[in-house]
PyMOL Python script that loads the backbone (N, CA, C, O; Angstrom):
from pymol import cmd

cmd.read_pdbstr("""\
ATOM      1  N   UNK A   1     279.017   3.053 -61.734  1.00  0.00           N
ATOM      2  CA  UNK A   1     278.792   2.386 -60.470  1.00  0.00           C
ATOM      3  C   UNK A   1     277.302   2.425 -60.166  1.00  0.00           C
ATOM      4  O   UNK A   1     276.590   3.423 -60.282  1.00  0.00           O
ATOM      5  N   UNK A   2     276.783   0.802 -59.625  1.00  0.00           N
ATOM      6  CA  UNK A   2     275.601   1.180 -58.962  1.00  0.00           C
ATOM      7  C   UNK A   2     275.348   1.597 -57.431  1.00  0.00           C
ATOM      8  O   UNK A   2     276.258   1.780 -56.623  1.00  0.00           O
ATOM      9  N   UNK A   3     274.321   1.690 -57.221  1.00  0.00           N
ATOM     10  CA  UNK A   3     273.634   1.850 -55.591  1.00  0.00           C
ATOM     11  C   UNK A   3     273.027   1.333 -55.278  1.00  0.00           C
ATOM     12  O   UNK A   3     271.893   1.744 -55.522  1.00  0.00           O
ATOM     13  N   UNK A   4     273.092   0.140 -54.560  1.00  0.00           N
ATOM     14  CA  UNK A   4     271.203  -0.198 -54.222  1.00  0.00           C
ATOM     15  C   UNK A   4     270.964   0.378 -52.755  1.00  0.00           C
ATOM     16  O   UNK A   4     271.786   0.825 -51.956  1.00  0.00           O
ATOM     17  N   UNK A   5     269.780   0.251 -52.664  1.00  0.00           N
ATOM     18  CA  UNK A   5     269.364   1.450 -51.267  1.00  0.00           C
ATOM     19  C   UNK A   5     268.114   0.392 -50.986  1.00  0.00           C
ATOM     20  O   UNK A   5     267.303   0.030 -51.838  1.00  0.00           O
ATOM     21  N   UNK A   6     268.144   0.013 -49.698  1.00  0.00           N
ATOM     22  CA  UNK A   6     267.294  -0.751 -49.248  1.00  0.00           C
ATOM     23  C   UNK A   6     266.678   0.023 -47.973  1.00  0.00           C
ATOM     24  O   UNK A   6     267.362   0.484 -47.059  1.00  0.00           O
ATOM     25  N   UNK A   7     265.350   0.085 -48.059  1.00  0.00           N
ATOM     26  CA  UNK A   7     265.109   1.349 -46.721  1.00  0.00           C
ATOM     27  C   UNK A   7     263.643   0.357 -46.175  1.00  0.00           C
ATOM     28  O   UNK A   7     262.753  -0.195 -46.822  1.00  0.00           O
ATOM     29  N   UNK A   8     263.821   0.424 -45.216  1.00  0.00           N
ATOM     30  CA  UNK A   8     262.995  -0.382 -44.512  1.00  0.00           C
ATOM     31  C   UNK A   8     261.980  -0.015 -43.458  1.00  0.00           C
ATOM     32  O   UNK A   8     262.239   1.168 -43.680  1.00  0.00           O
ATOM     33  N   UNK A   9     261.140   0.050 -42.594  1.00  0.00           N
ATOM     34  CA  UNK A   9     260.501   0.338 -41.380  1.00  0.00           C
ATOM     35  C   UNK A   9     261.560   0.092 -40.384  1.00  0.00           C
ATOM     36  O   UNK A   9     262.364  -0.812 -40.611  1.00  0.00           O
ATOM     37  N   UNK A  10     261.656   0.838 -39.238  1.00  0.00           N
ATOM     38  CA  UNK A  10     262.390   0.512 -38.180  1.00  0.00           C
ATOM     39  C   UNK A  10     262.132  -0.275 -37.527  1.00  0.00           C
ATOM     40  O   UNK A  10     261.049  -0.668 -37.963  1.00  0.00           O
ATOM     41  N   UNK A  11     262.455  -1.011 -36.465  1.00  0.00           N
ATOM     42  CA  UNK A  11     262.182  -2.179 -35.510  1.00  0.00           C
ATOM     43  C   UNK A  11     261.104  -1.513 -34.712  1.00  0.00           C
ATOM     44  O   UNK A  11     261.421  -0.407 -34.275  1.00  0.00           O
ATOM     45  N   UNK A  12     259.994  -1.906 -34.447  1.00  0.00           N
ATOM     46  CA  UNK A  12     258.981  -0.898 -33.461  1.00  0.00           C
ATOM     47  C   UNK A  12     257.626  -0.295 -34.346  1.00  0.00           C
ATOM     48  O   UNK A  12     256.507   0.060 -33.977  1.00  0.00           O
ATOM     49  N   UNK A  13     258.313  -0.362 -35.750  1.00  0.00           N
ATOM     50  CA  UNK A  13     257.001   0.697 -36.145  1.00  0.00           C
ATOM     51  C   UNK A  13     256.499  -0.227 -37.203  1.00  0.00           C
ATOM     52  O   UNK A  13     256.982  -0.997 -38.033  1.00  0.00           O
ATOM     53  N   UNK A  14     254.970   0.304 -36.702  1.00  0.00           N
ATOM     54  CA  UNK A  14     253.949  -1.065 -37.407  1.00  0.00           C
ATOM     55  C   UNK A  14     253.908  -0.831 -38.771  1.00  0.00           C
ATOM     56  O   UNK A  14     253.802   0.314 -39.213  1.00  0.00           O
ATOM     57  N   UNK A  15     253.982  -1.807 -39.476  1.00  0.00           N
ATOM     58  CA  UNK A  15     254.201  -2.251 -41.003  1.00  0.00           C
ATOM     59  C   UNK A  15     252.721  -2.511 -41.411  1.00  0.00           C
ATOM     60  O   UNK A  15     252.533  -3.724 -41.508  1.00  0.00           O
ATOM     61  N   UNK A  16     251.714  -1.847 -41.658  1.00  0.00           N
ATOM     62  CA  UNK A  16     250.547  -1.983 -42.013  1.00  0.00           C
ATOM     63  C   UNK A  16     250.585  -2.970 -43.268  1.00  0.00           C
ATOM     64  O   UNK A  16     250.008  -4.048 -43.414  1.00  0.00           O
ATOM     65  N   UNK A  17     251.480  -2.244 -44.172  1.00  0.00           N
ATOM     66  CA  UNK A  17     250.829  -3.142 -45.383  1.00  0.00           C
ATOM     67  C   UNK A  17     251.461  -4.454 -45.299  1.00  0.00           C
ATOM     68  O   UNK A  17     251.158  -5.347 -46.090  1.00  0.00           O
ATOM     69  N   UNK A  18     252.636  -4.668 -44.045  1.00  0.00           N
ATOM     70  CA  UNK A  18     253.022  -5.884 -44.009  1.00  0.00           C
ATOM     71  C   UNK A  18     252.074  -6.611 -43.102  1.00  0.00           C
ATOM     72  O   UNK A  18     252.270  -7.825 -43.037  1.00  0.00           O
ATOM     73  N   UNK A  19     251.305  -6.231 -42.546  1.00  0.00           N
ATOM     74  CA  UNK A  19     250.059  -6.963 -41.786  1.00  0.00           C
ATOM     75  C   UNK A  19     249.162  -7.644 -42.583  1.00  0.00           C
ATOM     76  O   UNK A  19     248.587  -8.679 -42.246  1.00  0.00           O
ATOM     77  N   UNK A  20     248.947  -6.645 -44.424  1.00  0.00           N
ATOM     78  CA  UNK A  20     247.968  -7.218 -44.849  1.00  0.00           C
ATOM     79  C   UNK A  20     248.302  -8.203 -45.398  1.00  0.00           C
ATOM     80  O   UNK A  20     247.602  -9.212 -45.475  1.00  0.00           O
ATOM     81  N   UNK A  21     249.855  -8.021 -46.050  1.00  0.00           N
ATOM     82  CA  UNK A  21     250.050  -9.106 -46.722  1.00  0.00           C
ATOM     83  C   UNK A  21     250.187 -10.364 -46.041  1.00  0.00           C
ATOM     84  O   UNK A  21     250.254 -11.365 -46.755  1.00  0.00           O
ATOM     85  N   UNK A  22     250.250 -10.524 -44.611  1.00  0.00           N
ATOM     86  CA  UNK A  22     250.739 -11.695 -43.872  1.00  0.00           C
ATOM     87  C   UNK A  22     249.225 -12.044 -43.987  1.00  0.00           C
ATOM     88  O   UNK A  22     248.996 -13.086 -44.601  1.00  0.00           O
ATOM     89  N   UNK A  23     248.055 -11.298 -43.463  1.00  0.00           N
ATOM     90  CA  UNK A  23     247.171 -11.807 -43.702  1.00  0.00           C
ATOM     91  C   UNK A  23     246.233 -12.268 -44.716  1.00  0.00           C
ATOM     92  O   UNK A  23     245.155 -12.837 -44.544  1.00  0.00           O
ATOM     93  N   UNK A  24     246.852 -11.911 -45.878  1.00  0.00           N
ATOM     94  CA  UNK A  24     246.132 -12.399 -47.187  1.00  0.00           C
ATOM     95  C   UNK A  24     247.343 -13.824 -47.367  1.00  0.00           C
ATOM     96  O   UNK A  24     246.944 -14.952 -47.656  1.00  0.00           O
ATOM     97  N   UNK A  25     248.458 -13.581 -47.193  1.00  0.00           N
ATOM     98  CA  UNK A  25     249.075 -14.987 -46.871  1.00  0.00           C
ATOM     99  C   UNK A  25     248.353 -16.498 -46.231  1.00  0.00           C
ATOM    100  O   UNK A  25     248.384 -17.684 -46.559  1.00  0.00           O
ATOM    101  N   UNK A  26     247.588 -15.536 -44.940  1.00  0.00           N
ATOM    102  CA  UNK A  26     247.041 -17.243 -44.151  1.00  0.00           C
ATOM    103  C   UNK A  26     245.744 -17.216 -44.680  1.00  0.00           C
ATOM    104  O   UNK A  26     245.210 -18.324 -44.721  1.00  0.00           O
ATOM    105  N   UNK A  27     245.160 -16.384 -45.048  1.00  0.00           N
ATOM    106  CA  UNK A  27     243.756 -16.641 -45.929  1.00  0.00           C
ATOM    107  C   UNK A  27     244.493 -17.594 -46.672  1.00  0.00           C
ATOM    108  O   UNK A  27     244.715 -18.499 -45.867  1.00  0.00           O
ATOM    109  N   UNK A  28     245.046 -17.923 -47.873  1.00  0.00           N
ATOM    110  CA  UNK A  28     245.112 -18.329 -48.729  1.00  0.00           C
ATOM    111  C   UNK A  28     246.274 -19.613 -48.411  1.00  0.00           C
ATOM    112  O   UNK A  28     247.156 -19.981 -49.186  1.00  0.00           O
ATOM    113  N   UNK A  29     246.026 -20.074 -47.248  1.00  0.00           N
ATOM    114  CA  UNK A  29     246.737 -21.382 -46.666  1.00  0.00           C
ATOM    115  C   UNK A  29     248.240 -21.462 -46.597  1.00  0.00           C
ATOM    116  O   UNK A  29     248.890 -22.438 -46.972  1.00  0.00           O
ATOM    117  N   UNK A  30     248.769 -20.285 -46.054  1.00  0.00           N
ATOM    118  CA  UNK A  30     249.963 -20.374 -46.284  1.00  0.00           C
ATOM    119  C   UNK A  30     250.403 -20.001 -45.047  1.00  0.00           C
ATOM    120  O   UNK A  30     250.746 -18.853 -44.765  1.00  0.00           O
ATOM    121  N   UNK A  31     250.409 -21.245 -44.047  1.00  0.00           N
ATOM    122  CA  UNK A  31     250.600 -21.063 -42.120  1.00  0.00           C
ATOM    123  C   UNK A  31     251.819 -20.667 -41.547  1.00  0.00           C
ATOM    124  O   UNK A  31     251.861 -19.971 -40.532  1.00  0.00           O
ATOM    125  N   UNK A  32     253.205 -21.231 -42.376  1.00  0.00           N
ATOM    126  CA  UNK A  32     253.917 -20.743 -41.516  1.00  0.00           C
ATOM    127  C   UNK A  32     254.678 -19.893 -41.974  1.00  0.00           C
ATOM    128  O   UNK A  32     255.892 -20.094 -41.954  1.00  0.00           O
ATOM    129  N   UNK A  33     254.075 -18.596 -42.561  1.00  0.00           N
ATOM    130  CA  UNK A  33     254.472 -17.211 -42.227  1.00  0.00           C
ATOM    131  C   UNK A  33     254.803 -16.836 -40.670  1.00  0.00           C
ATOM    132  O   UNK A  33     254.049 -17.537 -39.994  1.00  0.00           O
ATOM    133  N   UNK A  34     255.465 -16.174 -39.974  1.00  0.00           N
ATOM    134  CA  UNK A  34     255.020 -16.115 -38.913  1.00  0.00           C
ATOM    135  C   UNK A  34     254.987 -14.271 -38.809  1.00  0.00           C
ATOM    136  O   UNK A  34     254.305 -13.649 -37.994  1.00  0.00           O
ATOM    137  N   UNK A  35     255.931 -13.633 -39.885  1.00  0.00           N
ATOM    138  CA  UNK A  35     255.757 -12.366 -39.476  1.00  0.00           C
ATOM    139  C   UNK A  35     255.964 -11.736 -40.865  1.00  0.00           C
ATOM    140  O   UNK A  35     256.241 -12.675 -41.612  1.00  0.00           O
ATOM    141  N   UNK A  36     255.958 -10.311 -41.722  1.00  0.00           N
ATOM    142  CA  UNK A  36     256.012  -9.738 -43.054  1.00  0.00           C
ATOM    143  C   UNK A  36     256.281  -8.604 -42.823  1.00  0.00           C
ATOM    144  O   UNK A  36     255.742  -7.884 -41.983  1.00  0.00           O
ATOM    145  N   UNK A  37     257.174  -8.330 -43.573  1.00  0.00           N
ATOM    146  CA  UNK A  37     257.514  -6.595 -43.161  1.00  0.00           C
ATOM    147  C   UNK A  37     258.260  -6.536 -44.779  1.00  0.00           C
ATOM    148  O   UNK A  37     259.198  -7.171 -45.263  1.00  0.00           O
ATOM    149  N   UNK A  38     257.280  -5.368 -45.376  1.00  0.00           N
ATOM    150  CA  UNK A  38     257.244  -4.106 -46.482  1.00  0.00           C
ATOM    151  C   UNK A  38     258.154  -3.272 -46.972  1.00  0.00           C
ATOM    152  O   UNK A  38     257.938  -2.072 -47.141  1.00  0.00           O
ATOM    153  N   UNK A  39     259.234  -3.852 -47.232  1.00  0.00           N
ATOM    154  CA  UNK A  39     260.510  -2.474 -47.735  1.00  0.00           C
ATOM    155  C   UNK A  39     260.274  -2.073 -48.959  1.00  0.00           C
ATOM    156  O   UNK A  39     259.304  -2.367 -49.658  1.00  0.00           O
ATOM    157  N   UNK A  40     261.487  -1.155 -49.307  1.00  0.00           N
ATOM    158  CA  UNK A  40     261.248  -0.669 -50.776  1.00  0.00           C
ATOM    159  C   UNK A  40     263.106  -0.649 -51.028  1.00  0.00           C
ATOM    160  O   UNK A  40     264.037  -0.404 -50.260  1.00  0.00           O
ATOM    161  N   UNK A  41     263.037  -1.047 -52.531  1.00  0.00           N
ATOM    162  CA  UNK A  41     265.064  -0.788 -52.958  1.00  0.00           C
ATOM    163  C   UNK A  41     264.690   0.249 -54.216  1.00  0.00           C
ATOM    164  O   UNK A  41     263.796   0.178 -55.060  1.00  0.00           O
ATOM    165  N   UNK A  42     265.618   1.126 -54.020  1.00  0.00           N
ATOM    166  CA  UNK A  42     265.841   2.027 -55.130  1.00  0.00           C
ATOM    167  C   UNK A  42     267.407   1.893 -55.481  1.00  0.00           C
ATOM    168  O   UNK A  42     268.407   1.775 -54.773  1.00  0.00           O
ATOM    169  N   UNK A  43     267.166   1.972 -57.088  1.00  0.00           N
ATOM    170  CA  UNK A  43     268.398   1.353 -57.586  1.00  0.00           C
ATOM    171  C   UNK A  43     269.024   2.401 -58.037  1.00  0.00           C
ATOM    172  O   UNK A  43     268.192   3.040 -58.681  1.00  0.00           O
ATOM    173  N   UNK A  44     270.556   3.208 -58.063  1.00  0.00           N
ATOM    174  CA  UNK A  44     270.550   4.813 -58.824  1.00  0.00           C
ATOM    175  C   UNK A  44     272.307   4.000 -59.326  1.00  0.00           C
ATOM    176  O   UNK A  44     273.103   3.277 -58.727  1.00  0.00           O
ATOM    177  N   UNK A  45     272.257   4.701 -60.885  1.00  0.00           N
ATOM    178  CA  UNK A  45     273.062   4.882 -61.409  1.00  0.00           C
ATOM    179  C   UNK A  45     273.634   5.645 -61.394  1.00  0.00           C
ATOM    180  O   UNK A  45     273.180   6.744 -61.714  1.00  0.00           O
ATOM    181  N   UNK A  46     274.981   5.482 -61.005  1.00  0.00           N
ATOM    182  CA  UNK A  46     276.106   7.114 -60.726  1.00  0.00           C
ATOM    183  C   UNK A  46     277.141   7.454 -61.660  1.00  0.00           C
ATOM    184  O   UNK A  46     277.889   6.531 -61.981  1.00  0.00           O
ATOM    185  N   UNK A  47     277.308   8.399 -62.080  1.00  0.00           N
ATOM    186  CA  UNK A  47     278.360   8.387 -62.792  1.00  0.00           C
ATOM    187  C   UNK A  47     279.923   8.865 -61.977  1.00  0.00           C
ATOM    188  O   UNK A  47     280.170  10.068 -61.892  1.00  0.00           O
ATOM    189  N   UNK A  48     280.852   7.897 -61.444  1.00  0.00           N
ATOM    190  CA  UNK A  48     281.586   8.206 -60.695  1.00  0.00           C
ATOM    191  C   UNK A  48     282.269   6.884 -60.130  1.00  0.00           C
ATOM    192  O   UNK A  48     281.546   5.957 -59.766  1.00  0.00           O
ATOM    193  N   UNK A  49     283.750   6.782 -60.047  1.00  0.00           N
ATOM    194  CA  UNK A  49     284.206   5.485 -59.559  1.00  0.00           C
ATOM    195  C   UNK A  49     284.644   5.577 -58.313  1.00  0.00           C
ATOM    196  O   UNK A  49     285.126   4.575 -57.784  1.00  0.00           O
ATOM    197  N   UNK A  50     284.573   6.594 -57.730  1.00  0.00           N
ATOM    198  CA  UNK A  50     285.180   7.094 -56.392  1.00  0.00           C
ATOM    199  C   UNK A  50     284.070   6.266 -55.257  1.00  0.00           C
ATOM    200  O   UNK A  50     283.006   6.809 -54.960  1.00  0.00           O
ATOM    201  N   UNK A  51     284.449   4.947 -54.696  1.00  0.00           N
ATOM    202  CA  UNK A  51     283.407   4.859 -53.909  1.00  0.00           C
ATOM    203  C   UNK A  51     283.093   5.365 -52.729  1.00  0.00           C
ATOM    204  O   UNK A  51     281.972   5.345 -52.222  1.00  0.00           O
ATOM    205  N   UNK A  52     284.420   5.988 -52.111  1.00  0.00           N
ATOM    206  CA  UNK A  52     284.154   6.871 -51.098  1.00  0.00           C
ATOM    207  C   UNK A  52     283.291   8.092 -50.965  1.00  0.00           C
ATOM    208  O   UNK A  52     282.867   8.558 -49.907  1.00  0.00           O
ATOM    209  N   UNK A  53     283.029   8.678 -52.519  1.00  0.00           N
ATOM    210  CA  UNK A  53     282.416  10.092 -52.627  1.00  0.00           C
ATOM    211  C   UNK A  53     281.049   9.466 -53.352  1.00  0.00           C
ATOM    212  O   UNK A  53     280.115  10.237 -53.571  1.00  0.00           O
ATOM    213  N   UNK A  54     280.951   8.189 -53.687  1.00  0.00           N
ATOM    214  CA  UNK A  54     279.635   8.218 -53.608  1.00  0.00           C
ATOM    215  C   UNK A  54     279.140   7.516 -52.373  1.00  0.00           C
ATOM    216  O   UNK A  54     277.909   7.489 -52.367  1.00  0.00           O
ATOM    217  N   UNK A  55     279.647   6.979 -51.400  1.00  0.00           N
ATOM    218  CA  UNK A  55     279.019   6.800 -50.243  1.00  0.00           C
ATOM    219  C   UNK A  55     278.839   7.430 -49.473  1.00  0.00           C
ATOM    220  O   UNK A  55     278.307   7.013 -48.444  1.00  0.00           O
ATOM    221  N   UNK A  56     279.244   8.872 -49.648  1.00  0.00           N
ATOM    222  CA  UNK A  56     278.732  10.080 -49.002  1.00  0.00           C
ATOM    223  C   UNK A  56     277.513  10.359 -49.334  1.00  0.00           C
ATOM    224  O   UNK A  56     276.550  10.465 -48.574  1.00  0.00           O
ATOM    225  N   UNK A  57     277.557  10.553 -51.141  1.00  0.00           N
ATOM    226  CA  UNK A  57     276.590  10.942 -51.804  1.00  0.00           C
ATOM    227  C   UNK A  57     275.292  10.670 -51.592  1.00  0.00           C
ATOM    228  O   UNK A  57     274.307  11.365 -51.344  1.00  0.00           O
ATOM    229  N   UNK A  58     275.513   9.353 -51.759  1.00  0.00           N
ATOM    230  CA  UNK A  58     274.167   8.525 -50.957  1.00  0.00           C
ATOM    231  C   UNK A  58     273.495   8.494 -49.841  1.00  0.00           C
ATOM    232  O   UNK A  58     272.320   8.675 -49.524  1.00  0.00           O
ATOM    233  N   UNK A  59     274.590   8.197 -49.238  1.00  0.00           N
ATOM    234  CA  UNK A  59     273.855   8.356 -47.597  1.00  0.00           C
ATOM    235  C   UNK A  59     273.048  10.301 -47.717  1.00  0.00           C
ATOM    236  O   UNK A  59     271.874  10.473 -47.387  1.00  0.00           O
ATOM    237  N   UNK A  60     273.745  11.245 -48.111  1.00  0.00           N
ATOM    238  CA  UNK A  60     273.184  12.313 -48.001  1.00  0.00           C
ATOM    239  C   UNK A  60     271.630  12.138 -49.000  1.00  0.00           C
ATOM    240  O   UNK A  60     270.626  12.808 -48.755  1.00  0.00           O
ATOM    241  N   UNK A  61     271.686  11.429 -49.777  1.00  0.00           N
ATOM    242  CA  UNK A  61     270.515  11.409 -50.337  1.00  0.00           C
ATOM    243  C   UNK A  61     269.353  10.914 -49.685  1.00  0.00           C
ATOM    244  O   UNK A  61     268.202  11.349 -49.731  1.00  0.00           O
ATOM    245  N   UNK A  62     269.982   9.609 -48.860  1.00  0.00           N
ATOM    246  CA  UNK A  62     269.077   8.692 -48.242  1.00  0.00           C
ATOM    247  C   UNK A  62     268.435  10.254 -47.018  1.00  0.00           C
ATOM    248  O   UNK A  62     267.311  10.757 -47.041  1.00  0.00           O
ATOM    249  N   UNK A  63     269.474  10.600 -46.210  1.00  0.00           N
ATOM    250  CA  UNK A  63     269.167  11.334 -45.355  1.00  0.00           C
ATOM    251  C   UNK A  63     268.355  12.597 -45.985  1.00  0.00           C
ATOM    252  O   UNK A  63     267.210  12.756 -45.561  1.00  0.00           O
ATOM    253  N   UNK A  64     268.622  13.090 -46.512  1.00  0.00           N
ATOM    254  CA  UNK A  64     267.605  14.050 -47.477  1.00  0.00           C
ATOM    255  C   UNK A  64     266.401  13.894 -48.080  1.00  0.00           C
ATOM    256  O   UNK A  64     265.562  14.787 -48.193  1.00  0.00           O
ATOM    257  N   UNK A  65     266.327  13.099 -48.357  1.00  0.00           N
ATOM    258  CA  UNK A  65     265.352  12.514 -49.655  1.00  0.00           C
ATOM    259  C   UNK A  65     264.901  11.151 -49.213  1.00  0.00           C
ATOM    260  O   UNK A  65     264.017  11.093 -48.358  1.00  0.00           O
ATOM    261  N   UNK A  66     265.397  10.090 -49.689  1.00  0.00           N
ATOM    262  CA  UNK A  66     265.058   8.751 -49.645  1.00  0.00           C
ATOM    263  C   UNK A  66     264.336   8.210 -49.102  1.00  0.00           C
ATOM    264  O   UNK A  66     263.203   7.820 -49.381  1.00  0.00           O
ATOM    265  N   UNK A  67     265.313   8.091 -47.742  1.00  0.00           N
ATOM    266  CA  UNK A  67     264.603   7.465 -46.464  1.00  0.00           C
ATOM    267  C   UNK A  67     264.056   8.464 -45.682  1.00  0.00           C
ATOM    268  O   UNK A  67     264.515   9.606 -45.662  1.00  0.00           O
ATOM    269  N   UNK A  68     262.968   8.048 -44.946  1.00  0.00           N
ATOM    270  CA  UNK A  68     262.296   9.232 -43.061  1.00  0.00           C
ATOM    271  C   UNK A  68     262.947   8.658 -42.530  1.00  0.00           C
ATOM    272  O   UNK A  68     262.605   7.497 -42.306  1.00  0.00           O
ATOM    273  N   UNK A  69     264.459   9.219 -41.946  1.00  0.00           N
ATOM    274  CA  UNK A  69     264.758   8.251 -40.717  1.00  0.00           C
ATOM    275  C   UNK A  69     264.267   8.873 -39.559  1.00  0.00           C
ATOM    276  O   UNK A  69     264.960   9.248 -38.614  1.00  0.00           O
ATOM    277  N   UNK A  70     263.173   8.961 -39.653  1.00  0.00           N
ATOM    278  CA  UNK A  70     262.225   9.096 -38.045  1.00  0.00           C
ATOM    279  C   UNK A  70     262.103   7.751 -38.057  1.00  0.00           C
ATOM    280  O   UNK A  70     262.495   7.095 -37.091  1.00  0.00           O
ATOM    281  N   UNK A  71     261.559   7.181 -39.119  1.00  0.00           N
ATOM    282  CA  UNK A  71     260.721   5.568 -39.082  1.00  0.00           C
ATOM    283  C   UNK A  71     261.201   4.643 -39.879  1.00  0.00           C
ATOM    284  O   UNK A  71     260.815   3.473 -39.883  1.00  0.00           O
ATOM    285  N   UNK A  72     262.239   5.206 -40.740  1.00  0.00           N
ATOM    286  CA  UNK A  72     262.716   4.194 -41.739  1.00  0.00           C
ATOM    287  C   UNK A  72     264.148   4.055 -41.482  1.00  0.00           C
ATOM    288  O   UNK A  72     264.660   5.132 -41.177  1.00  0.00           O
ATOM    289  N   UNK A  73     265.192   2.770 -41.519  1.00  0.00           N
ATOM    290  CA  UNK A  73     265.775   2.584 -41.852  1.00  0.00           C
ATOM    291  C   UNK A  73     266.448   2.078 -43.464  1.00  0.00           C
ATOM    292  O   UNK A  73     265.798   1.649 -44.418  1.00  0.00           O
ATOM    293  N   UNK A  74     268.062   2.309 -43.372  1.00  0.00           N
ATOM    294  CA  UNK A  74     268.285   1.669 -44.768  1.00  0.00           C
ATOM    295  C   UNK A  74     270.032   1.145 -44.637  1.00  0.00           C
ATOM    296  O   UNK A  74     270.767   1.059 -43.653  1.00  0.00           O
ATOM    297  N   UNK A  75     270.230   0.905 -45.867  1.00  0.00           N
ATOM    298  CA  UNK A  75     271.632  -0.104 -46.043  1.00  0.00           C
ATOM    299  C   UNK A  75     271.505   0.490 -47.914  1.00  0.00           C
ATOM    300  O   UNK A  75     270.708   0.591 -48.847  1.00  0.00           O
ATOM    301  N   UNK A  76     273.146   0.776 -47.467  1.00  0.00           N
ATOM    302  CA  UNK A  76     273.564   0.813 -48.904  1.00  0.00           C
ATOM    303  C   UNK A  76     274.536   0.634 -49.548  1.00  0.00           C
ATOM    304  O   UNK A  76     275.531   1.358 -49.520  1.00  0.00           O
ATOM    305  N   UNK A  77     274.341  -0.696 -50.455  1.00  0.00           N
ATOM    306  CA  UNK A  77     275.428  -1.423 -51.450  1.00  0.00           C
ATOM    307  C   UNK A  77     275.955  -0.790 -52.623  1.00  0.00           C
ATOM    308  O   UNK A  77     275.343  -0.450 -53.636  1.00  0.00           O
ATOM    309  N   UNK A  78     277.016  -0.692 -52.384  1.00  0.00           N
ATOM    310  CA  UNK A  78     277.899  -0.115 -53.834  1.00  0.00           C
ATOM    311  C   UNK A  78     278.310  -1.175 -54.764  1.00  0.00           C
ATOM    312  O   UNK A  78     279.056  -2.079 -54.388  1.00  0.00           O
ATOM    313  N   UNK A  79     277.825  -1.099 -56.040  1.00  0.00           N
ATOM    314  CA  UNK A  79     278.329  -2.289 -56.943  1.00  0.00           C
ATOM    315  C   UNK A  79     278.872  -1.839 -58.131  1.00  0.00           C
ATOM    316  O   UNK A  79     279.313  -2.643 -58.952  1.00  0.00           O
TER     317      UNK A  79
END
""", "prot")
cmd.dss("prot")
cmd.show_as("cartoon", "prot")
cmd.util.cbc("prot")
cmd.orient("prot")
């Protein structure tokens, strides 16, 4: 089974490097951006078909490890 883990900035907290990229966006003529925000996906291979015990697994990882949920959010797909 896979995981994907999508962890994101929270609603509120400034996305620096998504600032730069919006702005190297309209440098380079590309207007109707109107906003950019910076995530990251980590992909983990599990060995286990139980999707209930790995959606524990995960989330404890995310909460441990993964994600800051001071500032980050995330979402996670079992495939």
């Amino acid at each position: 089974m896979k995981a994907i883990v999508n962890i994101s900035l929270k609603a509120g907290v400034l996305d620096s490097q998504g600032k730069a990229v919006h702005h190297a966006l309209n440098s380079l003529n590309f207007d109707g951006v109107e906003d950019v925000r910076v995530a990251k996906q980590i992909i983990l291979k599990l060995d286990t078909a139980d999707k209930a015990q790995a959606m524990l697994d995960v989330t404890k990882m995310c909460e441990e490890l993964l994600a800051n949920t001071v500032i980050e959010d995330y979402e996670i797909e079992l495939v």
